[in-house]
C-alpha positions in Angstrom: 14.7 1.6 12.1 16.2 3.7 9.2 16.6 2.6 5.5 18.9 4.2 3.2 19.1 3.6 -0.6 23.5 4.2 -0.6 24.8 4.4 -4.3 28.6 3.9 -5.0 28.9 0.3 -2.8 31.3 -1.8 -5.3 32.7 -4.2 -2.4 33.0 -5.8 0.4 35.2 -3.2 2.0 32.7 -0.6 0.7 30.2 -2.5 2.9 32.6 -2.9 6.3 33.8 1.1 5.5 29.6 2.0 5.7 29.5 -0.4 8.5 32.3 1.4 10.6 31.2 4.9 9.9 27.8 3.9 11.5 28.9 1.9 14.7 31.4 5.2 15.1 28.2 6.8 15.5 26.5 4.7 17.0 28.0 1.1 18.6 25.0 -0.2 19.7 23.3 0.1 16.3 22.2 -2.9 13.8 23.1 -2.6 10.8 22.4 -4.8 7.5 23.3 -4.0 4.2 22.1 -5.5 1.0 24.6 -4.1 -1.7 22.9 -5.6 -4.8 19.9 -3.7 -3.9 22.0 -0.2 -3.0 20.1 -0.6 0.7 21.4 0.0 4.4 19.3 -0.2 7.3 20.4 0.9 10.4 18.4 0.0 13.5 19.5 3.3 16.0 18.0 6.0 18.0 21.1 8.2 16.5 19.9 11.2 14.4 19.3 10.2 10.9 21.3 13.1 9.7 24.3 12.2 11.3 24.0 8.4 10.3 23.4 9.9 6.7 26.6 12.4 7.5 28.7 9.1 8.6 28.3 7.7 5.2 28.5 10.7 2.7 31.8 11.3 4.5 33.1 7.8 3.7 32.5 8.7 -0.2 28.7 7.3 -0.8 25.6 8.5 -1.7 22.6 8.7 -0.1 19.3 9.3 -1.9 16.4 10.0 -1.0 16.5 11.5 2.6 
């Protein structure tokens, strides 16, 4: 299991758009995201980088990795 602190969330479709980057990465993957608290934890065997990767390229940031 993975936690990321992801700045720039605003929405609910910025939550689905982090969601679908990371099941395009991995479809099995669980994934819960608290956006009042900038988290996303991602429960995968996928690379962290490319999880990280999938969501920089959908316009967030990621601190602390």
């Amino acid at each position: 299991m993975q936690t990321f602190t992801v700045t720039g969330m605003t929405c609910g479709h910025c939550e689905q758009a982090v969601r679908k980057a990371l099941l395009a990465i991995d479809p099995q993957a669980q994934v819960t995201i608290d956006r009042a608290q900038n988290r996303v934890t991602v429960e995968s065997s996928a690379d962290k980088d490319k999880l990280v990767h999938a969501i920089e390229e959908e316009g967030y940031t990621v601190q602390g990795t």
